[in-house]
Each structure stands twice: as structure tokens, then as C-alpha cells.
C-alpha positions in Angstrom: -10.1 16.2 10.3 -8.2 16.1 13.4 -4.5 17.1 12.5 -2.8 14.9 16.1 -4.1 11.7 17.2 -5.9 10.8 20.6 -6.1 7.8 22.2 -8.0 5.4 20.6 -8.1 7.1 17.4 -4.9 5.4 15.1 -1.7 3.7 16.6 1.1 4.0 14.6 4.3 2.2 17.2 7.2 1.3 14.9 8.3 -1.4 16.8 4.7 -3.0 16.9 5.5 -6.9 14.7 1.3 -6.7 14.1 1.5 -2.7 12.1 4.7 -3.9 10.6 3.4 -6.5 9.0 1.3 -4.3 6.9 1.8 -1.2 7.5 -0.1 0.7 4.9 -3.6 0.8 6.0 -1.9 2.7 9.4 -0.1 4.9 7.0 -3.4 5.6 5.1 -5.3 6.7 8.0 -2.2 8.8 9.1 -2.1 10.4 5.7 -6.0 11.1 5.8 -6.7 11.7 9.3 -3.7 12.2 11.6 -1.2 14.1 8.9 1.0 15.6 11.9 1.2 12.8 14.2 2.1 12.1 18.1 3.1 9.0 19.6 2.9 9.2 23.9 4.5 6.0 24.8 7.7 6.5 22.5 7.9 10.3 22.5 8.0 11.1 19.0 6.1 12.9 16.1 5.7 11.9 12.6 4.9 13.4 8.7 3.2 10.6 7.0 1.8 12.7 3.4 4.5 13.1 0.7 5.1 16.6 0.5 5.7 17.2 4.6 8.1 14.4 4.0 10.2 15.7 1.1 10.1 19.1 2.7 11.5 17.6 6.2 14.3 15.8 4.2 15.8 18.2 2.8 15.4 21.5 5.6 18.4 20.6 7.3 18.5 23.6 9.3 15.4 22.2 11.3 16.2 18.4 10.8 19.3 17.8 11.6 21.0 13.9 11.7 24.0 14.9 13.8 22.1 13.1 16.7 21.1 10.5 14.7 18.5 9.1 12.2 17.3 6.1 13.9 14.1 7.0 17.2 16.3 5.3 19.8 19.6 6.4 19.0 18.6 10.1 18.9 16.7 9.0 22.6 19.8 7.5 24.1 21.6 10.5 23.6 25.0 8.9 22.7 28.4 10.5 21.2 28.2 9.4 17.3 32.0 9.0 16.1 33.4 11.0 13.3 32.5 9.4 9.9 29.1 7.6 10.6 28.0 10.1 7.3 24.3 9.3 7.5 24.0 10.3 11.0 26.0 13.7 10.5 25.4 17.7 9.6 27.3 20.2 7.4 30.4 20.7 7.2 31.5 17.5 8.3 28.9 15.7 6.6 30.1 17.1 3.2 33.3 16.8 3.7 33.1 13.0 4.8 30.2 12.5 1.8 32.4 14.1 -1.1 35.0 11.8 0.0 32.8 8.5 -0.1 31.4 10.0 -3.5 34.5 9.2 -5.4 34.1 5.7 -4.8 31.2 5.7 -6.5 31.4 7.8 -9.9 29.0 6.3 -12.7 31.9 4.5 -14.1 32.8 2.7 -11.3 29.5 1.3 -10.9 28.9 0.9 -14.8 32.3 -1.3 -14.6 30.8 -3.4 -11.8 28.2 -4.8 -14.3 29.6 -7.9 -15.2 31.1 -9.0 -12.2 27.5 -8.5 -10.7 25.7 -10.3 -13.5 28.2 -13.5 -12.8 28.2 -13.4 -8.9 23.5 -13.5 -9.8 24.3 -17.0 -11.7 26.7 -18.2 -9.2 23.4 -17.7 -6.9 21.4 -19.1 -9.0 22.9 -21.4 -11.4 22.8 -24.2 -8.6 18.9 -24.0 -7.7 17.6 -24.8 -11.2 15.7 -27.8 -11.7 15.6 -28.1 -8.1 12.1 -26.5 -7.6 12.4 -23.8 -5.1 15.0 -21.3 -3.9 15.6 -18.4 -1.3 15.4 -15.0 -2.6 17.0 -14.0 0.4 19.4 -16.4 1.6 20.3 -17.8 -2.0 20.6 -14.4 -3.9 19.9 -11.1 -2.0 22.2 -12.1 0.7 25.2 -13.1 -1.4 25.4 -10.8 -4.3 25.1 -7.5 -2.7 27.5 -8.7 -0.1 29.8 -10.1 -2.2 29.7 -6.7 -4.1 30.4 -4.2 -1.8 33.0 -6.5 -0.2 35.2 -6.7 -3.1 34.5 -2.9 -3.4 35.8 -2.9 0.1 38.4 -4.9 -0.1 37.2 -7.7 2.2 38.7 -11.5 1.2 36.0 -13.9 0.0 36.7 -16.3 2.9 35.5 -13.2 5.6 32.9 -11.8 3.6 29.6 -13.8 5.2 31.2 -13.3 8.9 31.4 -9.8 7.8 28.3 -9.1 6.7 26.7 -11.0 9.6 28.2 -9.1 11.9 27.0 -5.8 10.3 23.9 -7.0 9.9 23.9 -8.2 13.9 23.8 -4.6 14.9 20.3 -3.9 13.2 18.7 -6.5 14.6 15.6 -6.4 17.0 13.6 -8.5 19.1 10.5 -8.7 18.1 8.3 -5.3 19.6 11.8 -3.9 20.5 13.7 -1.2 20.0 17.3 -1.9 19.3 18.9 -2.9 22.6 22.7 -1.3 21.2 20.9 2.3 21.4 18.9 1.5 24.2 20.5 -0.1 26.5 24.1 -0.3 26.8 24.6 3.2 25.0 27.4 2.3 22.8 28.1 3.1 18.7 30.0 0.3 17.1 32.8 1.8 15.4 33.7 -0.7 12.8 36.7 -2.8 14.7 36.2 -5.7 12.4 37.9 -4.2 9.9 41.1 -3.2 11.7 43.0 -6.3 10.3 41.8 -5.4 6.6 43.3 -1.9 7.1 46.3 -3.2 8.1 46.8 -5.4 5.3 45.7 -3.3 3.0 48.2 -0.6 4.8 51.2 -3.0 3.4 49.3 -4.1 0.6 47.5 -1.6 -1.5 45.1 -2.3 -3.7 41.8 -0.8 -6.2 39.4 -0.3 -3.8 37.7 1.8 -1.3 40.0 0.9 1.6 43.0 1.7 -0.7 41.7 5.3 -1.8 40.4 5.9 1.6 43.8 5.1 3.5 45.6 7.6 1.2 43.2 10.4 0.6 44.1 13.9 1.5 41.5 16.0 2.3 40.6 19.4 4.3 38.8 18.8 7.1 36.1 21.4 8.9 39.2 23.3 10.6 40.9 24.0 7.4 43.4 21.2 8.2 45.2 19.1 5.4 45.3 15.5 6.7 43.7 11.7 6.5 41.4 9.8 7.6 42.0 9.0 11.5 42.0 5.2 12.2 39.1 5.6 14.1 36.9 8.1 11.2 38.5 5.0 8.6 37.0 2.2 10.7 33.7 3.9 10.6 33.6 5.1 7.4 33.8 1.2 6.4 31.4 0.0 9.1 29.1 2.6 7.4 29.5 1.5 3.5 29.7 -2.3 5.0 26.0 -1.9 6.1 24.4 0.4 3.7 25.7 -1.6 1.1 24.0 -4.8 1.4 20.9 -3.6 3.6 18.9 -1.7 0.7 19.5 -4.1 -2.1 18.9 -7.7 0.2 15.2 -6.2 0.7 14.9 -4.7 -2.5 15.5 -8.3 -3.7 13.4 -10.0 -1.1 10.9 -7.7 -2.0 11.1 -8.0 -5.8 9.9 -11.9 -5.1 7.1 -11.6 -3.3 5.6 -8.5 -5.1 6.1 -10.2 -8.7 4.5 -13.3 -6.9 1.6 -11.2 -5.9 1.3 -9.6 -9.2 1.7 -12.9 -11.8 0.6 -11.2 -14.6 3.0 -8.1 -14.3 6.0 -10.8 -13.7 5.1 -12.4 -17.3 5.0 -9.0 -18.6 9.0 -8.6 -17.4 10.0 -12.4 -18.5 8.4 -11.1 -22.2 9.7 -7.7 -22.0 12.9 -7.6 -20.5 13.1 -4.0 -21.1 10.6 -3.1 -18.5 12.3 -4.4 -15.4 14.4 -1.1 -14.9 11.2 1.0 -14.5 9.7 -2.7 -12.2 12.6 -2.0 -9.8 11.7 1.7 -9.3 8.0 0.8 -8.9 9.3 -2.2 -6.3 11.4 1.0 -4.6 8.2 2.9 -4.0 5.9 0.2 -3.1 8.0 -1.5 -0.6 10.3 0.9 0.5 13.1 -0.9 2.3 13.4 1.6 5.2 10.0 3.0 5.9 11.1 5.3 7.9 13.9 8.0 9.3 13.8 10.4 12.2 15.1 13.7 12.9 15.7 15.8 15.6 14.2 19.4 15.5 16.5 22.5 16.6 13.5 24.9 16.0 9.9 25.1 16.5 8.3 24.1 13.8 4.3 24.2 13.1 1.8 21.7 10.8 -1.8 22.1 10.4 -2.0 24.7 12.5 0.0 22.9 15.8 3.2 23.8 17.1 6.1 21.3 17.8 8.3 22.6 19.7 12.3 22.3 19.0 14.0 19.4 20.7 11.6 16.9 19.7 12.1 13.8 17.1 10.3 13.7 13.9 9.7 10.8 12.1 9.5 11.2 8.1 7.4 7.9 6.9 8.8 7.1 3.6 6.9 4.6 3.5 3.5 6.4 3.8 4.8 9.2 1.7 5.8 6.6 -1.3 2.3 5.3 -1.2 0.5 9.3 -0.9 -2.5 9.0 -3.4 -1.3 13.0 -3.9 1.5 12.1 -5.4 1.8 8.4 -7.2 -2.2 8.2 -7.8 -3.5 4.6 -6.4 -0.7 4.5 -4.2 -1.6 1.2 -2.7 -1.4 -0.4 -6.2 2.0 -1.9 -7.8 2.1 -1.1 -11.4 4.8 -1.5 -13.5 3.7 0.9 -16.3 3.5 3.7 -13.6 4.3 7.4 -14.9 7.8 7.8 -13.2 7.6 10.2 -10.4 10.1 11.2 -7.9 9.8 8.2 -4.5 11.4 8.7 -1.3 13.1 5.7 -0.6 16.8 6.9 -1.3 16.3 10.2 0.6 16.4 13.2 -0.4 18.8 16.7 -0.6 22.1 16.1 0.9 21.8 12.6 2.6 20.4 11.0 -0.6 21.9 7.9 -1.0 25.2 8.0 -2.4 24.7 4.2 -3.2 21.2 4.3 -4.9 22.7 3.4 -8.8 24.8 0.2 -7.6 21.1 -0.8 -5.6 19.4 0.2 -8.9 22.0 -2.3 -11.2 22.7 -4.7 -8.5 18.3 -4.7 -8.6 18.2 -5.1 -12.6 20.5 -7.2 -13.0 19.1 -9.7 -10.3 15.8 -9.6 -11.9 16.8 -10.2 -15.7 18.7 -13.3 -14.0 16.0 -14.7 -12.0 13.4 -13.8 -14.6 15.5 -15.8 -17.3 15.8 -19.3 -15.2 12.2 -18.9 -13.4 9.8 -17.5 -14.8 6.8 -18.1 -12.4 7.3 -18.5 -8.7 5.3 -18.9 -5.8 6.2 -18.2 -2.1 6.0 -20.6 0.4 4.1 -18.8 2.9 4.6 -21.3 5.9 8.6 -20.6 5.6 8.8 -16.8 5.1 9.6 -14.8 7.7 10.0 -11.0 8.1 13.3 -9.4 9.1 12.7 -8.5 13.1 14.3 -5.1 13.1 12.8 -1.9 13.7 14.8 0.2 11.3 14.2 -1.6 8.0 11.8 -3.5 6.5 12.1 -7.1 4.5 12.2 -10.8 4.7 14.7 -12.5 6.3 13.8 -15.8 4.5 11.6 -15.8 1.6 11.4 -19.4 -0.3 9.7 -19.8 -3.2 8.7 -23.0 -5.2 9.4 -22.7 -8.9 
């Protein structure tokens, strides 16, 4: 076994449309052949098998985020503003992440429940009898959105442009890296919400803006204070886009996996019961973003080879979700899988602070699809892929029912 590629032996370019349409046999090999892998044209390495993953996730002393968590962002070398928490280290990160963490207790999102079950038959109500529907477009890009927005504090009437707009900034052409990072070297700082914070300034209100506007906390000097304008802005950028990213493909996902899989789906429409442990099955198998990247402050040695500090490592989720060492038959979905810790939220201190709403908003979506359509199939000639090079998932995916 050869522990680093050479040419000619496996390609694994994360902007490459072909690999990223099916990544997995490329993940496979990497796991099997090429654990500790280097990629010349892009400059980076990568940990594809489960257990070099989880361990690189969580030594933040080696892999840090403060550069960034995204190949060319860490490349371009640009000034990340205060309160971009996924892309920071200690002590700022945790004193920016225990302040996003109360806005998320387990009641919170417990009480979000119904409001989430009625904005899924809003979605859906209208496309029965009609004989097909959008996954994406008529579900996974409305309820999550509508979700985090009111969580946010964003009027109905601006929560598409919203979300469009945050959405905008992940977006690729196809083979691309993201031209934001790459080419104009800029970080958007959130200044579509500057009118919301100064309404909600005059008009407070139960929501994250609100409790973000008046928090007191102590920053990494020891200094009592708020949020700056600039750390606020963000901060809300930040939970605008995390938000509805993870839970549109978990969605998009969930309808072309059950489609694959009919006899699975008829088990969930007959068992209801067994859609909570589907949707942690649909987070391994398809794992939204397939990948995060690091930069390395030390040397650091795999399989015998040195790295040397300064370098970017990529951690494959996606690979590592699907390592036969860990979930046996990794390449097969299977609802009735022993639960085992997956990688998709992260891991340590960056793991998702939003992984339970993506888990209810997930359930929920499914027990209201599964009730008005039971069997589904995707129109293939109409589906397309999301073209962005940080996550994966359909942009469109219409089924007939």
C-alpha cells in the first residue's frame, strides 16, 4: 500500500463536477490505498479513513480554523472578521460559541416543533394531487429558511431575498473554486442585515437579534462589553447560512435516497417511528458537506510521512462517514443501522451548535412528506446538483408522485 498518491494513481480535485457527482468510489480508493493524501495542482493534503478524521477534528492545537475552514479561503490568505465562529480558535471562538449556544438550549428548539410541523404543510399542502413536487425548491428551501429567519428575526416579506443572498456567497461555477476567496479577496460581513438591527434596536423582540443586541459578555481581554456592530452583523451572516444550508440538502437528500431505496421508504410510511434513526442514516450516507480543511501549525506525520506545518489538510467527512472500519458496508444505506457516532456535524469544539433543529426540522419534514406521498420517483432529466465546492446537494430535485 502506498500511503501518498502519484500521478496517475487516484485523483481526488474537489472542485472536479465528474468526482462530485459520486464521490465515493474516489473516497474508497483513498481510504484503501492513498489514506494520507496529496493533491499537486491545489496544494493541499487530505485524511479520508474515519479515525484520522475524528482525530484531526478535534486536535485543535494542530488544526486550527482561525484561517479558515474552506481550501481557498485558508489559500487566499484574507483577514476573517470577528464572529465568523466556525472559522475561529480558542478563546475567541468560545467565547463567541457560548454566546450563540443560548440561542439554542433544547427548549428552544423543542418549542420550535409546531411551528416547523405547520410551515412542512404550508410546503406541501398545495402540491397534493398535483403529481410531482420539488424537494428542494417546494420544501427544503422554505422551511429551514423560514425557520431560522423567524429565529432571527427577519420579516416574512425579506426572508427568500435573504436567504438568496446567503446562499449567493457559496456558490461556484462549475470546476471552480469560489471566486469570493479567490479572487477579489474579500469576507462578506453580513451588511444585509444592518436595517434588521436597527429595527430591532428600537423594537425589541424574542429572538436571536434581540438577545444578541443586549448581551453582556467578557471578551478574550477580560473586557465587559457587547457585541460590536460589525462582530453582530457577522454573527447573523454566520447563523443566516448555517441555518438553512445543512437541513436544504439533508432534505434534498432524504428524496432521492428513499427514492433509491423503495422498500426502506415503505418501511418509514408503516413505521413512522423509524424516521428519526432514517435521518441519522441519511446524515452519514450523504453527508451534506463532505469535506472541511484545516491549516496545520505543526508537523504532523501519517503512515510513516511527514507533513510539514503550514500546510492545509483536508478532513473527508464524507469518506470517513462511509469507512467500512467504522459503519460496516459503508457504501450501503440502511435504516436499521447499529447507531454509531458519523461525522457530519463535526466534532470537539466546532460541532455544530445547530445539529438538533437540523435533526427536528429533518423528522418532522419526513413524517410530513411520508404522510401525503408515500412513493415517489425523481425525475432524473430535471435534477440538478448544487454547483458549489463547499457542500454537497441538489439544487432542484422534482419528483413525480
Amino acid at each position: 500500500m502506498s500511503v501518498t498518491a502519484t500521478a496517475g494513481e487516484v485523483n481526488y480535485d474537489p472542485y472536479d463536477v465528474e468526482i462530485n457527482k459520486d464521490p465515493y468510489p474516489t473516497f474508497r480508493r483513498l481510504r484503501e490505498d492513498v489514506p494520507l493524501y496529496y493533491n499537486e495542482q491545489h496544494d493541499f493534503y487530505a485524511l479520508s479513513r474515519f479515525e484520522d478524521v475524528r482525530h484531526g477534528l478535534t486536535d485543535r492545537d494542530t488544526f486550527i480554523s482561525g484561517r479558515g475552514a474552506i481550501l481557498e479561503l485558508i489559500k487566499a490568505g484574507i483577514d476573517i472578521p470577528p464572529g465568523v465562529v466556525i472559522f475561529e480558535d480558542p478563546p475567541i471562538h468560545t467565547i463567541h460559541r457560548n454566546l450563540l449556544s443560548r440561542m439554542f438550549t433544547p427548549r428552544k428548539i423543542k418549542n420550535l416543533e409546531p411551528e416547523i410541523r405547520e410551515l412542512c404543510v404550508r410546503s406541501l399542502d398545495p402540491h397534493v394531487g398535483t403529481g410531482r413536487f420539488d424537494f428542494v425548491n417546494d420544501l427544503g428551501k422554505q422551511m429551514p429558511m423560514r425557520v431560522i429567519s423567524k429565529l432571527l428575526g427577519i420579516p416574512e416579506e425579506d426572508q427568500e431575498a435573504v436567504r438568496d443572498s446567503v446562499d449567493a456567497e457559496l456558490r461556484t461555477e462549475a470546476g471552480k473554486p469560489m471566486p469570493k476567496y479567490s479572487e477579489d479577496g474579500e469576507f462578506s460581513t453580513g451588511e444585509i442585515f444592518e436595517q434588521y438591527i436597527d429595527w430591532r434596536t428600537e423594537n425589541p423582540s424574542d429572538d436571536i437579534m434581540t438577545e444578541l443586541l443586549n448581551v453582556d459578555f467578557e471578551d478574550e481581554t477580560g473586557t465587559t462589553r457587547k457585541l460590536t456592530r460589525e462582530e453582530l452583523l457577522t454573527y447573523l451572516n454566520v447563523v443566516a447560512g448555517a441555518g438553512n444550508e445543512t437541513t436544504t440538502r439533508l432534505i434534498g437528500w432524504a428524496g432521492k435516497v428513499l427514492a433509491d431505496h423503495p422498500e426502506q421508504r415503505q418501511q418509514l410510511v408503516e413505521n413512522p417511528a423509524l424516521i428519526p434513526q432514517a435521518v441519522e442514516e441519511l446524515l452519514r450516507f450523504e453527508a451534506p458537506a463532505p469535506h472541511v480543511a484545516r491549516y496545520m501549525t505543526r508537523d504532523v506525520t501519517y503512515f510513516g510521512q511527514t507533513v510539514p506545518e503550514g500546510n492545509v489538510m483536508m478532513m473527508l467527512i464524507g469518506s470517513a462517514n462511509r469507512d467500512d472500519r467504522q459503519f460496516p458496508d459503508g457504501d450501503r444505506f440502511d435504516i436499521h443501522r447499529e447507531a454509531r457516532q458519523h461525522l457530519t456535524f463535526g466534532l470537539g469544539g466546532h460541532f455544530c451548535l445547530g445539529s438538533a433543529l437540523a435533526r427536528l426540522e429533518g423528522r418532522i419534514a419526513l413524517e410530513e412528506v411520508l404522510k401525503r406521498f408515500p412513493e415517489w420517483d425523481v425525475d432524473t432529466d430535471n435534477a440538478t446538483l448544487s454547483p458549489t465546492s463547499t457542500v454537497r446537494g441538489w439544487e432542484t430535485l422534482p419528483v413525480l408522485t
